[in-house]
C-alpha positions in Angstrom: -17.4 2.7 8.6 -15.6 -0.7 7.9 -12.8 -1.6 10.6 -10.1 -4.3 10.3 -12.0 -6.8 12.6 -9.0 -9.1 12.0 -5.5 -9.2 10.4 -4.7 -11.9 8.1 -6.1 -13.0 4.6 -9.2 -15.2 4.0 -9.8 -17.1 1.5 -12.7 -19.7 1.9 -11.8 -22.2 5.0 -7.9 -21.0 5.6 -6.3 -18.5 7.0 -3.0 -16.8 5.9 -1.3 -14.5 8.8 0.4 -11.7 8.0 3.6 -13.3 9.4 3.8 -16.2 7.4 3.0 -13.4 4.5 5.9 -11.6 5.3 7.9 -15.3 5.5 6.8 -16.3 1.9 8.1 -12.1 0.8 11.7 -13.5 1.9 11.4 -17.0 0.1 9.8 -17.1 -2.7 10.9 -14.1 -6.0 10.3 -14.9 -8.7 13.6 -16.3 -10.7 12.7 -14.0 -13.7 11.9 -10.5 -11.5 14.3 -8.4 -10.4 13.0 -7.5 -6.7 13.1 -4.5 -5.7 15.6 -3.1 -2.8 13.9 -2.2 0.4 12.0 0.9 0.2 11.6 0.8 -3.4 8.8 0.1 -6.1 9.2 -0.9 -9.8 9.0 1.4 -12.3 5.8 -0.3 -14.2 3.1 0.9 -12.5 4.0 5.0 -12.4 5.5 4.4 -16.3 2.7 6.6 -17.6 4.3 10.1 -15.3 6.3 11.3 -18.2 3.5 11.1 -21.4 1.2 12.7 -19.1 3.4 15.6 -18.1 3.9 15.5 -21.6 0.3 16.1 -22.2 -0.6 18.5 -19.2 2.1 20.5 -17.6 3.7 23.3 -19.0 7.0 21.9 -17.9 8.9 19.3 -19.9 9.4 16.2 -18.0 13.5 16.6 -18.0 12.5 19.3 -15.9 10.6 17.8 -13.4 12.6 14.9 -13.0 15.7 16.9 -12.7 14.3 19.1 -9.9 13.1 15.6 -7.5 17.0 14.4 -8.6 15.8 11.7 -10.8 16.9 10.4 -14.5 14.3 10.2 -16.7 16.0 7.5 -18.4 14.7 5.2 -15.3 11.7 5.1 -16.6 12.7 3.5 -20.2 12.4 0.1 -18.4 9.5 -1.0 -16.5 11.7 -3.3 -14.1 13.6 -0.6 -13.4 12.9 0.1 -9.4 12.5 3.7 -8.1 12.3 4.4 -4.1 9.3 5.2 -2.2 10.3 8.5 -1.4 11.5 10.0 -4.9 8.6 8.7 -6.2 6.2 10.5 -3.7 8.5 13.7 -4.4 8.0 13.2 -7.8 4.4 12.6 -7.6 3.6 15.6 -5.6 5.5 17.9 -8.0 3.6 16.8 -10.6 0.5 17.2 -9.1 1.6 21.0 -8.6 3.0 21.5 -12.2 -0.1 20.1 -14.1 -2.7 21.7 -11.7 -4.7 18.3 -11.2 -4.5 17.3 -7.6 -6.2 13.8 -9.0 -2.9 13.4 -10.9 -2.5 9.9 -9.6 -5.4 8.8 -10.3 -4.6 9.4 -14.2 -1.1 7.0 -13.7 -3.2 4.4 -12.4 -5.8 4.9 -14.9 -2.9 4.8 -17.6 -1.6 1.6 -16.3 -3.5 -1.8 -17.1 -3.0 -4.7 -14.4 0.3 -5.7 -17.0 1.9 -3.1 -15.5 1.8 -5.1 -12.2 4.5 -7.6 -14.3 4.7 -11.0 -13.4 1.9 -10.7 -10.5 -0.6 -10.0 -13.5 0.5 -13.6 -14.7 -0.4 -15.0 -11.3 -3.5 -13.3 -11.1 -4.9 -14.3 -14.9 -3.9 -17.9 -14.3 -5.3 -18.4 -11.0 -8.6 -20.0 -10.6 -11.0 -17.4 -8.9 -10.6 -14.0 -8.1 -10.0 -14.8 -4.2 -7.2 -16.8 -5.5 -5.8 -14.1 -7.8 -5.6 -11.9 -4.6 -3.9 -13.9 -2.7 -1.5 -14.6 -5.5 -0.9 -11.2 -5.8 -0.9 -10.5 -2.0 1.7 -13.1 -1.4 4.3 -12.0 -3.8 4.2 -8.5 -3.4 7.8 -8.6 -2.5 8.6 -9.0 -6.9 6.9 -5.6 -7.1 6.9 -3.5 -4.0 9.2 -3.8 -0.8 7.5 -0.4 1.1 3.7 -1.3 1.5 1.6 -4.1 2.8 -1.4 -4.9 0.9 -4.4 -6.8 3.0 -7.5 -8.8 2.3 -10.5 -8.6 4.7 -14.1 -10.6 5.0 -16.6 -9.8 7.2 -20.5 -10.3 7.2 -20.5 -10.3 3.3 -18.0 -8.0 2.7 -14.4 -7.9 1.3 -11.8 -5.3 1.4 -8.4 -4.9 0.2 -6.8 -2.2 1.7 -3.0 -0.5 0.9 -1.0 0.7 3.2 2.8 2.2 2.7 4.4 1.9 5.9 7.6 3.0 4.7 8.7 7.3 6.0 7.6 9.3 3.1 8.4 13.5 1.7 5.1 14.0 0.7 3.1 12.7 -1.9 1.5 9.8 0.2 -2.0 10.5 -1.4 -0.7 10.4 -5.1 1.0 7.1 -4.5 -2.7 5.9 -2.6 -4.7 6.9 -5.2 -2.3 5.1 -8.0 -2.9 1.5 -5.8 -6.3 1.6 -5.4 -7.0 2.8 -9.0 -4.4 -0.8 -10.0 -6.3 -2.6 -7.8 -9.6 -1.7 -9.3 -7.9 -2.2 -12.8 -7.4 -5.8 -11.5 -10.7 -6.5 -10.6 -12.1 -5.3 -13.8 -9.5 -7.2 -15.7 -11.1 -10.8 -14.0 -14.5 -9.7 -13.2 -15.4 -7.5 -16.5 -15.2 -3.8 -17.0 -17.9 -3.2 -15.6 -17.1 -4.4 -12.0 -17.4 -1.5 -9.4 -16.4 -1.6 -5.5 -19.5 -0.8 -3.4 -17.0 1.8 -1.9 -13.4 3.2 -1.8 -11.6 5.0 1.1 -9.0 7.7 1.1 -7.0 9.0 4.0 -6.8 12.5 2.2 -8.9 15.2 2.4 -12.1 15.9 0.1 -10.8 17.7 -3.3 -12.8 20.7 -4.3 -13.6 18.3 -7.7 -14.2 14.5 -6.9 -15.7 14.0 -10.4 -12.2 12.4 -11.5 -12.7 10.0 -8.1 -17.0 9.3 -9.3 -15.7 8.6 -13.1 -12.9 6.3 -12.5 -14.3 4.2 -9.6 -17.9 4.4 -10.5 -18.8 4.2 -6.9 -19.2 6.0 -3.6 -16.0 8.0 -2.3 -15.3 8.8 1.7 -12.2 10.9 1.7 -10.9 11.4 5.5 -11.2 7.4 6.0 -9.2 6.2 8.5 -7.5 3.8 5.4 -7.3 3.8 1.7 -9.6 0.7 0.7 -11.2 -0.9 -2.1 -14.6 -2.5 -0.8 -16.5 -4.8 -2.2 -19.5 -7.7 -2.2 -17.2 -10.8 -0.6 -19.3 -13.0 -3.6 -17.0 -11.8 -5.9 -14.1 -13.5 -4.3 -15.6 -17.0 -6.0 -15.4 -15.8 -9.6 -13.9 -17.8 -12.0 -11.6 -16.6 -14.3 -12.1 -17.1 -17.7 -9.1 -18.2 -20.2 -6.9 -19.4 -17.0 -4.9 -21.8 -17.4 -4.8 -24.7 -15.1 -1.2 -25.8 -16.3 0.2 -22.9 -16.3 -1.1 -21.7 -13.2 0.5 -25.2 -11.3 3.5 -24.3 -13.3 3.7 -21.1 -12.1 3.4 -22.4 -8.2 5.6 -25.1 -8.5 8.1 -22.9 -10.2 8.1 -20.7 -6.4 9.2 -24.0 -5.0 12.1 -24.1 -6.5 13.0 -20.6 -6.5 16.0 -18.9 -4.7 15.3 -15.8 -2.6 16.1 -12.3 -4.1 14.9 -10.7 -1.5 16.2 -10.3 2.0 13.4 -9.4 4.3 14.8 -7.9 7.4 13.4 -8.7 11.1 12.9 -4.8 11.5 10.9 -4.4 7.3 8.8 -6.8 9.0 7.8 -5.3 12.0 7.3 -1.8 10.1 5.1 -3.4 7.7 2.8 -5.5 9.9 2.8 -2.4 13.1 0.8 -0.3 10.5 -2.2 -2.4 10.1 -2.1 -3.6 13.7 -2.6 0.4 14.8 -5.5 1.0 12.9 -7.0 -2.3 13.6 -7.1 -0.9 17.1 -5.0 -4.5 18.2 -1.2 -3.3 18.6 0.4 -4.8 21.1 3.8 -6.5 21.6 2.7 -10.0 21.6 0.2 -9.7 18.8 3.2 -8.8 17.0 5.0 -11.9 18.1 2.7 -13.6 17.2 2.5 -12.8 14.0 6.3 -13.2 13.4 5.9 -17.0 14.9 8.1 -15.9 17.9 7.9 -15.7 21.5 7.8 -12.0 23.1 11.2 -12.7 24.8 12.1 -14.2 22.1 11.2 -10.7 20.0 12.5 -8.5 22.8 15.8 -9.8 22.3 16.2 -9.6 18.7 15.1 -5.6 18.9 17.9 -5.3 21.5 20.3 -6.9 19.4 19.3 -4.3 17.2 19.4 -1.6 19.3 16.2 -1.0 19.7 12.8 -1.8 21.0 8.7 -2.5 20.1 8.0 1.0 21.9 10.3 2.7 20.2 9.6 1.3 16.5 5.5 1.6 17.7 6.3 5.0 18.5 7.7 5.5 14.9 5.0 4.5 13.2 2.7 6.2 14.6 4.4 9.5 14.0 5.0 8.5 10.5 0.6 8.4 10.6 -0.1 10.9 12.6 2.2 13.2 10.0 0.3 11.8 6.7 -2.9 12.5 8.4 -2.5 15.7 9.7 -0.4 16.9 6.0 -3.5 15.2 3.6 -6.4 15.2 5.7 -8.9 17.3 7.3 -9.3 14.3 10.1 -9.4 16.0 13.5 -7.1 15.6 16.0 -8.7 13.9 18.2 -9.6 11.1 16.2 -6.1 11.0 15.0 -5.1 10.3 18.6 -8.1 7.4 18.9 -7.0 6.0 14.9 -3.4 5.6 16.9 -4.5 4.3 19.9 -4.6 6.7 22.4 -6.5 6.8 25.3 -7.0 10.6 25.7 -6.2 13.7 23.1 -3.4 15.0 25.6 -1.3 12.1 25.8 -1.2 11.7 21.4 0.0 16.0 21.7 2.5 15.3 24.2 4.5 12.5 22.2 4.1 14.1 19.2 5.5 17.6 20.8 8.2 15.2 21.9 8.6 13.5 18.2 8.5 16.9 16.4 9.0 19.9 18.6 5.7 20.9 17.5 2.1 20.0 18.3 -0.4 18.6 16.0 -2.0 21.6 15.4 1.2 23.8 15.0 2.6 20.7 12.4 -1.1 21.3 10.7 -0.5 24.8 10.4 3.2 24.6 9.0 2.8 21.0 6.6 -1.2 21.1 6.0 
């Protein structure tokens, strides 16, 4: 099993932190993007839903949409932005009205890294693949303001992992298994088609079929993971791209220079999205978290109580916003739920979530699984 050893992006001899990460989200949009709002995600990359309702369900898509209370007519325009949860709603539903629980694996499959928009452009013109992830990495923000993609090295090996830490109604795997399937899109796309990951992670449980998984990844699947990951040879991270452009990719980065912020990243959107790695990295605590913002822990603990709040009380949130996904998708036991959170001991992971919920793990299992 691969852990997150560390938190922050390496590419050769620097180091990017997750906070300054988050920083450049709130300064640098592109001029020509329309950014999403908080909690939402364009439209490009899940443009494919409606031919392929089209083309498997029984149900016509006016249908579907109108029952998750969305208008199809979103979807005319790529730039169009669409929020975490309807999406995940909508994703679920047609999961259940086609009968293929690998549904999202055929949106991703149906979307080529120009669905991604103007982080495709990045990526083509940057000079190496490591580049082109870090590109992409850094302006998420254009493109998605509810997850937090990450890069990884250790001993050889690279991972990008995905991670929504936005609350979600369901369909958590669907959207997983549409990012991972873009991200593998994009790594064909500057490597060659016939790039594979050494081997990709899901949070969800084992399907009864995982030929759809073996066809479209070409590589070895782990389902009950404790993240949803791409992995692969860190080598690849010094490919050059062919047909980039050095002009236009110094165009393109002196253009973010310039640029006005579209995008307001609130203190609190960036402690959501950097407490989710930090739990499963097994390194959550209040001044790793400071840290990351560039701030002292006083410093931090007064800006939560401005808000009315507090680092237990978002930490606590997030982790019940985990512990829910995992117990819903997966067939992960509860006790290493409790450890993937951080827990010391089984008991003390039941009694906060009977406290969150009402309900204990098992009896949430029973009612959600």
């Amino acid at each position: 099993m691969v852990q997150l050893s560390y938190i922050f992006l390496t590419f050769y001899d620097t180091t990017l932190e997750l906070g300054q990460l988050m920083d450049a989200l709130a300064s640098k949009v592109c001029q020509h993007t329309r950014a999403p709002k908080e909690g939402c995600v364009r439209v490009g990359p899940v443009a494919a839903i409606p031919d392929l309702l089209r083309k498997f369900s029984g149900e016509s898509p006016e249908q579907i949409f109108t029952d998750v209370g969305l208008d199809l007519a979103l979807f005319d325009n790529p730039e169009n932005s669409i929020s975490f949860i309807k999406v995940g709603q909508l994703l679920k539903q047609c999961a259940i009205s086609t009968g293929l629980p690998h549904f999202g694996l055929l949106v991703g499959q149906h979307a080529g890294p120009d669905s991604l928009g103007r982080l495709s452009e990045f990526a083509i013109h940057s000079p190496d693949t490591g580049s082109a992830l870090k590109n992409m990495i850094l302006h998420v923000s254009i493109h998605d303001r509810g997850s937090i993609p990450s890069l990884t090295t250790k001993d050889g090996t690279a991972m990008v992992e995905y991670a929504v830490y936005l609350p979600m109604q369901g369909g958590f795997s669907q959207v997983s298994m549409i990012a991972l399937t873009n991200i593998c899109n994009v790594m064909r796309a500057l490597c060659g088609e016939t790039w594979s990951p050494s081997q990709v992670l899901f949070t969800h449980a084992q399907p009864d079929d995982i030929h759809p998984y073996s066809s479209i990844f070409n590589a070895p699947i782990r389902f009950n993971a404790d993240m949803n990951a791409l992995i692969f040879p860190e080598h690849w991270l010094d490919k050059r791209i062919l047909g980039a452009d050095p002009e236009q990719y110094h165009k393109l980065m002196e253009e973010l220079t310039t640029i006005q912020s579209r995008a307001s990243v609130d203190l609190l959107e960036q402690i959501r999205s950097l407490l989710y790695p930090l739990i499963v990295s097994g390194n959550c605590t209040e001044e790793q978290l400071a840290q990351m913002l560039s701030m002292h822990p006083r410093t931090l603990n007064r800006r939560l109580k401005e808000r009315d709040t507090s680092f237990r009380g978002l930490l606590a949130e997030s982790r019940f916003e985990i512990s829910k996904r995992l117990l819903e998708e997966s067939d992960i036991s509860i006790i290493r739920i409790s450890a993937i959170l951080g827990y010391a001991d089984q008991s003390i992971f039941t009694r906060a979530f009977h406290r969150w919920s009402g309900l204990s793990p098992k009896e949430w299992r029973s009612q959600h699984g």
